[in-house]
C-alpha positions as CSV (number, residue, x, y, z in Angstrom):
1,X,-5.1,13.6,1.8
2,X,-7.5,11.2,-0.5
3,X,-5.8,8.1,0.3
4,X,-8.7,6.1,-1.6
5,X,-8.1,7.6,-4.7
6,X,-4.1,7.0,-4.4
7,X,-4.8,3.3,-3.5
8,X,-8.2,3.0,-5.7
9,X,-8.0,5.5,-7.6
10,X,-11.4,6.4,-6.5
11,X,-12.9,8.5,-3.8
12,X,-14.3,6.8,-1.3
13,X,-17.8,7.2,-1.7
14,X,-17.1,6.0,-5.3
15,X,-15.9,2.6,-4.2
16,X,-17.9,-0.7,-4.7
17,X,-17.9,-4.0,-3.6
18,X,-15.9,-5.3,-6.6
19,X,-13.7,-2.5,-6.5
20,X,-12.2,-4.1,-2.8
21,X,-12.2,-7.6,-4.7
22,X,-10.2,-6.5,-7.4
23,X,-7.4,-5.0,-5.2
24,X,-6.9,-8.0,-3.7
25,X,-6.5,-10.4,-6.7
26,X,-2.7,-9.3,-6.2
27,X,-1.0,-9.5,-2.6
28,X,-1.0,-6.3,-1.1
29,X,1.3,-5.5,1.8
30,X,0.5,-3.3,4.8
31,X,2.2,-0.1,4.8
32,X,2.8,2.9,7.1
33,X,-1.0,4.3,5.5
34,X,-2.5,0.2,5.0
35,X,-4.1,-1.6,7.7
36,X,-5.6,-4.9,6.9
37,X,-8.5,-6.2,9.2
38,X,-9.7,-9.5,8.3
39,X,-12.4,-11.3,10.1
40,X,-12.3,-14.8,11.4
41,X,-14.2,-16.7,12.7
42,X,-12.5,-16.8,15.8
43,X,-12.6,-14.3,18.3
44,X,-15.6,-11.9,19.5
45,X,-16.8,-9.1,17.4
46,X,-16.1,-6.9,20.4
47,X,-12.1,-8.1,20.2
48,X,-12.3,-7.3,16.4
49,X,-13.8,-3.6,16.7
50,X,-10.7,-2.8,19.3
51,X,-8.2,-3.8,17.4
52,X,-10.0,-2.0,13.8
53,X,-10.3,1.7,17.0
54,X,-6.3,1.0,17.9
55,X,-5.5,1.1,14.4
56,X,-7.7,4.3,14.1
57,X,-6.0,5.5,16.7
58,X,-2.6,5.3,15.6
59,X,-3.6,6.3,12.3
60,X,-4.8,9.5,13.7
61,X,-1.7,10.4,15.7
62,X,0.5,9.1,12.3
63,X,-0.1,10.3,8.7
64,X,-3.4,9.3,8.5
65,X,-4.1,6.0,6.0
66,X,-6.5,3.6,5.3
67,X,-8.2,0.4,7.5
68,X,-9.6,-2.3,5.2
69,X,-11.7,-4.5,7.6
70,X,-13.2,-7.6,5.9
71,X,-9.9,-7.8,4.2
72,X,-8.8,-11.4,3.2
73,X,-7.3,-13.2,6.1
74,X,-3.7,-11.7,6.7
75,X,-0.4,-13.7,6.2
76,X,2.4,-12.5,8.6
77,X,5.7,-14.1,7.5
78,X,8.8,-15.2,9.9
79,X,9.8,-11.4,10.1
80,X,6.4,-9.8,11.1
81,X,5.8,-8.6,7.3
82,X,1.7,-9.0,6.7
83,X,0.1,-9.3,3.6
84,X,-3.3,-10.4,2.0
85,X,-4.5,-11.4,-1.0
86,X,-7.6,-13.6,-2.2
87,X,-11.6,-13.4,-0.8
88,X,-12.9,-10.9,1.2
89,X,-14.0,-11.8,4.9
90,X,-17.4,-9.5,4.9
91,X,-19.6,-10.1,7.7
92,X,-23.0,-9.3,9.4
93,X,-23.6,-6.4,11.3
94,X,-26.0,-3.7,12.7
95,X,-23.5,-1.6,12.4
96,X,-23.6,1.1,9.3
97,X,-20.9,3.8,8.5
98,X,-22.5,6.7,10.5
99,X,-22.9,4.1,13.9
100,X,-19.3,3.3,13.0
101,X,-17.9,6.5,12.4
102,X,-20.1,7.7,16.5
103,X,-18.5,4.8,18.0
104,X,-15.1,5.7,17.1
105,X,-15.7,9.4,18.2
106,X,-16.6,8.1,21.3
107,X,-14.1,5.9,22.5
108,X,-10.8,7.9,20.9
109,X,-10.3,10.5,22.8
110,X,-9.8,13.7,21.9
111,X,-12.4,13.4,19.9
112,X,-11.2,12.9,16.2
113,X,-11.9,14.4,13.5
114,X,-11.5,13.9,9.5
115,X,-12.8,9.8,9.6
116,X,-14.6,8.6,6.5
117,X,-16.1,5.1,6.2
118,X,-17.7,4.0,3.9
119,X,-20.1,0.1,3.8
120,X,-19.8,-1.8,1.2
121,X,-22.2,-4.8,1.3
122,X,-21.6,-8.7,-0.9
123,X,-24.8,-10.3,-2.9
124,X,-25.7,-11.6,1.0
125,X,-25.6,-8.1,2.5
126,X,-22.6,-8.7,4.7
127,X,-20.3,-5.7,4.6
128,X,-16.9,-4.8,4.4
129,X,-15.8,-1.5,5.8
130,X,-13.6,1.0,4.6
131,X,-12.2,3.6,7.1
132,X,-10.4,6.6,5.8
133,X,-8.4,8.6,8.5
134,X,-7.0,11.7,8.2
135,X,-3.3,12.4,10.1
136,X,-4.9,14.8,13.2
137,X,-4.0,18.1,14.5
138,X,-5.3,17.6,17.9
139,X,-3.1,14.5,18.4
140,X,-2.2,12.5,20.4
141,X,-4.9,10.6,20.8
142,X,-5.3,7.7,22.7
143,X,-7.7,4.2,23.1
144,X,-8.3,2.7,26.1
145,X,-5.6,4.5,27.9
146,X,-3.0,4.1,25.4
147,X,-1.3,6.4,22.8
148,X,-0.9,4.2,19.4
149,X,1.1,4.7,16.4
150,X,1.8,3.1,13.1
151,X,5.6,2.2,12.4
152,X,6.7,0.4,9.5
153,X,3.2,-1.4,9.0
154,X,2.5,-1.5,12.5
155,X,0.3,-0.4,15.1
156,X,2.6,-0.1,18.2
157,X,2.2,1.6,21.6
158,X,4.0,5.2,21.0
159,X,7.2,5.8,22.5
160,X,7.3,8.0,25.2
161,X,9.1,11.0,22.9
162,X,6.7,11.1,21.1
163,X,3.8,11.7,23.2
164,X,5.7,13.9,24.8
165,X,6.1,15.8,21.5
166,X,2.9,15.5,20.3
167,X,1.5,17.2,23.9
168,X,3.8,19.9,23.2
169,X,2.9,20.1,19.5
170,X,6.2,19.6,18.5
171,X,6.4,17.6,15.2
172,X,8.8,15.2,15.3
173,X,9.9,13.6,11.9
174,X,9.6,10.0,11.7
175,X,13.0,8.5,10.4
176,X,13.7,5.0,9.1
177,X,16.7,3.1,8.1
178,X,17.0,0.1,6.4
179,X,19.7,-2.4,4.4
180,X,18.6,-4.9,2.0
181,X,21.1,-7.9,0.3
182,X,20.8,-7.4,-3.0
183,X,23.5,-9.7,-4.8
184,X,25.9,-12.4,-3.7
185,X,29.1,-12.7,-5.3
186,X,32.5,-15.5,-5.8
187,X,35.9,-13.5,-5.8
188,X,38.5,-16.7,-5.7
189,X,38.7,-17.1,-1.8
190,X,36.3,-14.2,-1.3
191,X,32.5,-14.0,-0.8
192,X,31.2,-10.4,-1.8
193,X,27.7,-9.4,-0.7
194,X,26.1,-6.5,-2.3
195,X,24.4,-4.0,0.0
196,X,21.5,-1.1,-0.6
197,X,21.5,1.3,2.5
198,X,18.8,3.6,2.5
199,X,17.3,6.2,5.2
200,X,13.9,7.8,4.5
201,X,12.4,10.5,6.7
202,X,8.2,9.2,6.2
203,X,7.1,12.4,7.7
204,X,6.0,14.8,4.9
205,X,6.5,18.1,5.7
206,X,8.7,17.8,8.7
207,X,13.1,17.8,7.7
208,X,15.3,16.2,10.1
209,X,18.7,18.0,10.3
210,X,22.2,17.0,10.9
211,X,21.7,13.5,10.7
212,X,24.7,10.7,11.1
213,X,24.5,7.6,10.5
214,X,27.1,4.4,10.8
215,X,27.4,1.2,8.9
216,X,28.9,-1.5,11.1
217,X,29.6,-4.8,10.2
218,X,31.2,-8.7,10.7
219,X,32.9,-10.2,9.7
220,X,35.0,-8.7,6.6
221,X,35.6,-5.4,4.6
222,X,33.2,-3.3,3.2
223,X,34.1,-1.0,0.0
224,X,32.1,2.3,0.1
225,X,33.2,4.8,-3.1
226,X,36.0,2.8,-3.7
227,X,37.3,3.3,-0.4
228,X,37.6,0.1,2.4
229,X,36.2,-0.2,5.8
230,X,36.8,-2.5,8.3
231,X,33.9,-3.1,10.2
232,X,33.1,0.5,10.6
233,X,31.9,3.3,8.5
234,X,30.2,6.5,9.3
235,X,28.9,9.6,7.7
236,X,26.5,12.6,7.8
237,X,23.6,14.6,5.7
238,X,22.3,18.3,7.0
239,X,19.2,17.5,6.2
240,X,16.9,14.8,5.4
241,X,13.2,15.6,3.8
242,X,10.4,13.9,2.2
243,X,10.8,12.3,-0.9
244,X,14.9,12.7,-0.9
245,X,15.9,9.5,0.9
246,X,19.8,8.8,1.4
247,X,21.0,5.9,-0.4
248,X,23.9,3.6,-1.2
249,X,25.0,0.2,-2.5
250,X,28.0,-1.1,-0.6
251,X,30.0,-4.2,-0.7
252,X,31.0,-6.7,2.1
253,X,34.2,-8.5,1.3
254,X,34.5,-11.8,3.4
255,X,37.4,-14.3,3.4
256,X,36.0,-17.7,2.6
257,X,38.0,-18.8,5.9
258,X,36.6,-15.8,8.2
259,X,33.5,-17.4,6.6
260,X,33.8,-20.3,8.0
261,X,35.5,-19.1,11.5
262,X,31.8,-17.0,12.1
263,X,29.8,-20.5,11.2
264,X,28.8,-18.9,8.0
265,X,26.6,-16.1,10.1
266,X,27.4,-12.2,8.7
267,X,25.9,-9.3,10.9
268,X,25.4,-5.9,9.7
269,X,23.6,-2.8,11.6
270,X,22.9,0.6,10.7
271,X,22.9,3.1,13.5
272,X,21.2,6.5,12.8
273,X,19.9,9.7,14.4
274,X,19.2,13.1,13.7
275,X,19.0,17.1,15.9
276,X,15.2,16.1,15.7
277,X,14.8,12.2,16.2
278,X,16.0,9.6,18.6
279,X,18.8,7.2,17.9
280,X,17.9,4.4,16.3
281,X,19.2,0.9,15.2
282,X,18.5,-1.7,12.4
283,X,20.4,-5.0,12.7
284,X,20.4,-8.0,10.5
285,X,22.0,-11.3,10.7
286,X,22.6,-13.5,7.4
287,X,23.6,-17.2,7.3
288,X,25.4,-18.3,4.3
289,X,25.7,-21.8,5.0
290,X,23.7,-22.5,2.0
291,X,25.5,-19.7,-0.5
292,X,23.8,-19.2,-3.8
293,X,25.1,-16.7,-6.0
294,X,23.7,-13.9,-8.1
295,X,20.9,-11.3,-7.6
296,X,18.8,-12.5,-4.4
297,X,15.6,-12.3,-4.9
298,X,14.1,-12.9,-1.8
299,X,16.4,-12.1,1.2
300,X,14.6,-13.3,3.9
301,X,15.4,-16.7,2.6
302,X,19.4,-16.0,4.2
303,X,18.0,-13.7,6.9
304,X,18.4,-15.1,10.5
305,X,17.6,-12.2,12.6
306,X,16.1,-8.7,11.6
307,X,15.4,-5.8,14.1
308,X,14.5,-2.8,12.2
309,X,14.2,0.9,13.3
310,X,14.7,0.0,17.5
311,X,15.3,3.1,19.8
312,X,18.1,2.7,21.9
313,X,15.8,2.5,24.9
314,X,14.3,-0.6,23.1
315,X,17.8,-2.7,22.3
316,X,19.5,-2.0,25.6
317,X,18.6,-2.3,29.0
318,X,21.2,-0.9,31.2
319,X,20.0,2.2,33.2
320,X,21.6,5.6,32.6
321,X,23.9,5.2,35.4
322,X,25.4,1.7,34.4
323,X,26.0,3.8,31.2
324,X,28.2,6.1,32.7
325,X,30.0,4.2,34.7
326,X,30.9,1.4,31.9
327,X,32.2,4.8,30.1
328,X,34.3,6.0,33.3
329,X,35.3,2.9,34.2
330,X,35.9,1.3,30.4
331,X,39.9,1.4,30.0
């Protein structure tokens, strides 16, 4: 995949200087296929290449994407979101794309294959880099002893499943869930928040089947379809694919009083898992202590806690055994 010419719309080897510049006179976020790499000051050069290989790395055994490094300096907000936006960050180096390109080859291992770079140098010659990795067939591959992946605009140490999978070349399909407040509403001695579910399988040629999924939530009613909940809902799709995420606005109906009873804090989680993918969990907490109504435009401004897309091996620490006996002992 030409993942310059979706973000650039150029191929990579067309790309200039002002090209990089322009992109960034928006904010950009980092995405599943966008890696920003600034560089600061701060910090050895040696430091700054590991963490530009890691990303490589779990690029490689992801869906390939693109590494930007001499990207403006990154902003990472309250919830781990990281954007950029502004002046490059190009600095010296005797490095050039071809001594780039061998030093990755040598220290990922197996050795990867379908990496572009390409230099782009500022009126003082100091370069920016633009690394273009293609998802790998020979995956996993690992850095410095350790398998990465990318995960909701992340470089993350893979889960064990998944190397697992990957050894066995089985193709697992990547499946994320998430629920974002949309609108807050006054109903007399009611507060109504409006809901968006959605589930989106990020793996493109790999369907997940039989997948359930449960809304669960606290305090208050929610009103699915016309129909009403309380505090639990759950459902199911055969199959999941590319491109044909599930979706769903939702209401949650609060009494002002149970409000006030919860010290203004609402939590809502969405479980989810699939015949091909691991359980997994996205949680939010909301505080409306400070309530304003209508469309929200920013959510995080009510958002208290967020935990999105945790395996179950991630959110709870009891062994299998205490599992089974809380079951056969639970009345």
């Amino acid at each position: 995949m030409n993942y310059s010419q979706i973000l650039f719309g150029k191929d990579l080897y067309d790309l200039a200087y002002n090209d990089i510049e322009d992109f960034f006179n928006i904010e950009r976020d980092e995405t599943l296929n966008l890696e920003f790499k600034s560089y600061p000051a701060q910090g050895t050069h040696s430091d700054k290449e590991n963490s530009v290989f890691k990303t490589v790395c779990g690029l490689l055994n992801s869906e390939g994407g693109i590494v930007i490094w001499g990207a403006p300096t990154e902003i990472r907000n309250a919830l781990g979101n990281t954007s950029a936006q502004g002046g490059l960050t190009p600095f010296n180096t005797a490095l050039d794309r071809d001594r780039l390109i061998n030093k990755v080859s040598s220290l990922i291992i197996p050795l990867p294959i379908g990496i572009r770079v390409q230099q782009l140098n500022d009126a003082n010659g100091d370069s920016v880099f633009i690394i273009e990795v293609v998802k790998s067939n020979q995956k996993p591959h690992q850095f410095k002893n350790h398998y990465f992946l990318r995960l909701d605009g992340q470089t993350i140490i893979a889960p064990h499943y998944l190397i697992e999978a990957m050894m066995k070349s089985i193709d697992y399909p990547l499946i994320r869930g998430h629920i974002r407040l949309k609108r807050i509403e006054l109903n007399g001695n009611y507060v109504e928040l409006h809901l968006r579910k959605l589930i989106y399988n990020t793996s493109k040629y790999i369907n997940d089947l039989n997948l359930s999924f449960k809304l669960i939530s606290g305090p208050g009613t929610m009103i699915i379809n016309g129909n009403s909940y309380d505090g639990f809902y759950d459902n199911s799709e055969e199959i999941i694919s590319h491109g044909r995420p599930i979706f769903g606005d939702f209401r949650l109906v609060i009494p002002s009083a149970a409000l006030i009873e919860h010290n203004n804090i609402i939590k809502v989680a969405l479980n989810f898992v699939g015949e091909k993918s691991p359980s997994k969990t996205s949680y939010y907490e909301y505080s409306l202590a400070d309530l304003i109504l209508g469309e929200v435009a920013d959510e995080n401004s009510f958002i208290i806690e967020k935990q999105e897309n945790q395996l179950s091996s991630d959110t709870n620490n009891e062994s299998d055994d205490d599992k089974i006996n809380s079951i056969l002992d639970n009345d």
